[in-house]
ZAVEXLUM-353783 format. One line per 4 residues: number of its first residue (from 0); their letters; for each residue x, y, z of C-alpha. Coordinates in steps of 0.2 Angstrom, whole numbers, plus 5000, padded with zeros to 4 digits. Each point is the difference from the previous one (the first is absolute). Layout:
NUM = a = X:Y:Z; ...;
***
This chain:
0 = xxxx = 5680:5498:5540; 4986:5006:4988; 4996:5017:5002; 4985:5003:5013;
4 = xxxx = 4983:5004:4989; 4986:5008:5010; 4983:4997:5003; 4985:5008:5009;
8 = xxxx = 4993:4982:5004; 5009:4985:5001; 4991:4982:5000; 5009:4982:5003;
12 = xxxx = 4989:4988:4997; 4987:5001:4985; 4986:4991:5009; 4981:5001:5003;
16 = xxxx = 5005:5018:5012; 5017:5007:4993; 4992:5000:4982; 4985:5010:5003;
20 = xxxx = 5007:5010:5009; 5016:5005:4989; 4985:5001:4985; 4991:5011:5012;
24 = xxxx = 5017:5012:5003; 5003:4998:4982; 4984:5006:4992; 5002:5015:5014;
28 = xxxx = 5015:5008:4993; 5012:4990:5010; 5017:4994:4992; 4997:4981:5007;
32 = xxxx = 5010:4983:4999; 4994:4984:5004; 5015:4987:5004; 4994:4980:4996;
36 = xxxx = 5013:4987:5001; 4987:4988:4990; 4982:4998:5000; 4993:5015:4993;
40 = xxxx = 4983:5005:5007; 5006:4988:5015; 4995:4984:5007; 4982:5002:4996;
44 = xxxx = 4997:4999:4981; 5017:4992:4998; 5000:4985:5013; 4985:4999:5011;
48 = xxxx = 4983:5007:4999; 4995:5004:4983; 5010:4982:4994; 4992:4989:5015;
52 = xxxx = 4983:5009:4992; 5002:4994:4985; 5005:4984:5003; 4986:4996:5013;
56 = xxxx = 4989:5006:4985; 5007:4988:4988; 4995:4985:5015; 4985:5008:5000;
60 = xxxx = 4996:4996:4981; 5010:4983:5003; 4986:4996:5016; 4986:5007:4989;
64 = xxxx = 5005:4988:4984; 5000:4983:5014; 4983:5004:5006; 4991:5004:4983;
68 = xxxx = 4990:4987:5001; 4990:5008:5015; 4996:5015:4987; 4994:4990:4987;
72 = xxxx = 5016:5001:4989; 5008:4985:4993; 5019:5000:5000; 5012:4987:4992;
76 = xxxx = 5016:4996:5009; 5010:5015:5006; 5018:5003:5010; 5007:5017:5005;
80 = xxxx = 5014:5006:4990; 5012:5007:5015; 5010:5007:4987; 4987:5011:4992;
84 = xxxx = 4995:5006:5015; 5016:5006:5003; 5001:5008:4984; 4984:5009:5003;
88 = xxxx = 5007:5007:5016; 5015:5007:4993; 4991:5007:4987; 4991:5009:5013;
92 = xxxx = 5016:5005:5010; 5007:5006:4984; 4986:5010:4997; 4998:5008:5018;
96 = xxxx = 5021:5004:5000; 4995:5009:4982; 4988:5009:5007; 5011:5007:5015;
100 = xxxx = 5013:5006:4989; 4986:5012:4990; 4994:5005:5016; 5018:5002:5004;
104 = xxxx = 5003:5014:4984; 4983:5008:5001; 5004:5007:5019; 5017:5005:4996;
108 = xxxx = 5006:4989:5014; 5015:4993:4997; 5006:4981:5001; 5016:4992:5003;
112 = xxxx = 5004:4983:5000; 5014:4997:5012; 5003:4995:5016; 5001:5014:5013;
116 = xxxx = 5010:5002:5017; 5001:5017:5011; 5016:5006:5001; 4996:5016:5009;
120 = xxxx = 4985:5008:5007; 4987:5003:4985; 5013:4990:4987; 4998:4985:4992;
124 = xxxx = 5013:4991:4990; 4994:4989:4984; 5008:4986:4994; 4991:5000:4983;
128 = xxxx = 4992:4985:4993; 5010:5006:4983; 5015:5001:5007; 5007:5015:5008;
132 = xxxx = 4994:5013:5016; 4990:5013:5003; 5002:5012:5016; 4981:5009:5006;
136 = xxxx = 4996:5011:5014; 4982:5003:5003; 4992:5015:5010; 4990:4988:5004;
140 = xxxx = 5002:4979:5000; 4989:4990:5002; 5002:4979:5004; 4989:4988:4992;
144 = xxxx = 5010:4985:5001; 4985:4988:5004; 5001:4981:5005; 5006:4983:4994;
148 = xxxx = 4994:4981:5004; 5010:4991:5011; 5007:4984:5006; 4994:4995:5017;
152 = xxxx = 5014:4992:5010; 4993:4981:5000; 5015:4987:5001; 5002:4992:4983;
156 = xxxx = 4985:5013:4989; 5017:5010:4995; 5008:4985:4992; 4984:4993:4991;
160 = xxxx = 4999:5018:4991; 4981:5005:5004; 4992:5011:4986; 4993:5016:5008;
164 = xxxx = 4987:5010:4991; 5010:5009:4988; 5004:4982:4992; 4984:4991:5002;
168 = xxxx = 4994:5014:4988; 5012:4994:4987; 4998:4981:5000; 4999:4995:4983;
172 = xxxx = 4991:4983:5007; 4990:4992:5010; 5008:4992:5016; 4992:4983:5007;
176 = xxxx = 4997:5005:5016; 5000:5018:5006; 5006:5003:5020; 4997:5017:5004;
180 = xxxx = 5009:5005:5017; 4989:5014:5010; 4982:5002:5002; 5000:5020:4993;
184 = xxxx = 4992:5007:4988; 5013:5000:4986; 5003:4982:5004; 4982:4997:4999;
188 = xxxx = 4996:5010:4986; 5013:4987:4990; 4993:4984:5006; 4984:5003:4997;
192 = xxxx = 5006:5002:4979; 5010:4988:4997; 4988:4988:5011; 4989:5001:4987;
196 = xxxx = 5012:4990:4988; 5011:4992:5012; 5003:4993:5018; 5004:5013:5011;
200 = xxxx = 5002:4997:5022; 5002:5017:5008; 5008:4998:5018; 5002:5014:5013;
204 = xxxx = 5006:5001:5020; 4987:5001:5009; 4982:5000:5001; 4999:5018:5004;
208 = xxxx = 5007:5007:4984; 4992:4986:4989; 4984:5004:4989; 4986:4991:5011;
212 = xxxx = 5007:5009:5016; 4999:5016:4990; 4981:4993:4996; 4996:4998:5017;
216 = xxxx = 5008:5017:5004; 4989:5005:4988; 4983:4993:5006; 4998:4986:4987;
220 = xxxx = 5000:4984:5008; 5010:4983:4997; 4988:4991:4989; 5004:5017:4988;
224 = xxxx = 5017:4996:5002; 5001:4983:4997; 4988:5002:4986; 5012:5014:4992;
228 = xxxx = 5015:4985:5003; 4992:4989:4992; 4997:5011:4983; 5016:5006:5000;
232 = xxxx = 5018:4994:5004; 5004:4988:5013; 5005:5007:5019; 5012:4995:5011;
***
């Protein structure tokens, strides 16, 4: 076994908290490592906000270009390029994770890319991405280990290999017809882009959950609703 190195903070996980945090610590005179098995900066810039933003901007333009004509701007004929638009989102993601890592020297913080496992109270054992391990003990450790997209247990959805989020954001075309499962806002906030090049249906369980039972929570009544239906996807 590698030979225990110290630290005054510890951080598994480089998400949104760990990694301001450990730059906190860092910039404060404090020897600080940050464990990150993959994603660094986290989910957010790597997988879900940031990349959902950018691509919902790109259906933006793409909705913008369809309706010139109410704008007075004459357009000839015009397709999305599913593959560019993927290419400008990495592009992004490249940037953001390039970005991190200068973050990442300037505070002094360090970062390993492994991934960790406690082994005893305050230790963590990395398996590094490189190849090899790393033994750390922290004064202090702090967990940032975050959350992942899962499959619900629907008899069959397993077997027909359903996309979650992570990689509906890197389709590299556009699918026929779109069925979003779950009336939330991540599902939502999908739909509604890739509705406005392509068929989407968004089904949830109940009435309760759905969007118009939120708007009537909400005080909006259901000519609203069935007005924000009938611009967007189709609701079952």
């Amino acid at each position: 076994m590698s030979q225990p190195e110290h630290f005054e903070m510890l951080v598994l996980g480089s998400g949104e908290g760990g990694k301001y945090l450990a730059w906190h610590m860092a910039k404060s005179g404090h020897r600080t490592a940050v464990v990150e098995r993959k994603l660094i900066g986290g989910s957010c810039p790597n997988t879900n906000c940031l990349p959902s933003k950018n691509e919902i901007w790109s259906a933006k333009v793409a909705d913008l270009v369809h309706h010139a004509d109410r704008f007075g701007i004459v357009t000839g004929s015009t397709a999305t390029d599913m593959k560019r638009v993927l290419a400008r989102k990495r592009e992004m993601v490249d940037g953001l994770i390039a970005m991190h890592l200068d973050r990442y020297k300037a505070s002094g913080a360090e970062l390993i890319m492994g991934t960790g496992r406690f082994i005893a109270p305050k230790t963590i054992e990395v398996k590094l991405n490189d190849g090899g391990t790393r033994v750390l003990t922290g004064d202090r450790v702090a967990l940032n280990l975050g959350t992942h997209a899962t499959i619900p247990d629907i008899p069959g959805l397993a077997v027909a290999e359903p996309l979650t989020n992570v990689e509906t954001l890197e389709l590299d075309r556009l699918p026929d017809h779109l069925i979003v499962l779950g009336g939330g806002y991540v599902g939502l906030e999908l739909a509604q882009a890739y509705r406005r090049s392509a068929a989407v249906s968004v089904s949830w369980r109940s009435d309760h959950s759905s969007p118009a039972g939120r708007s009537r929570r909400r005080g909006c009544s259901s000519g609203d609703a069935a007005r924000r239906r009938h611009r967007g996807a189709s609701w079952n």
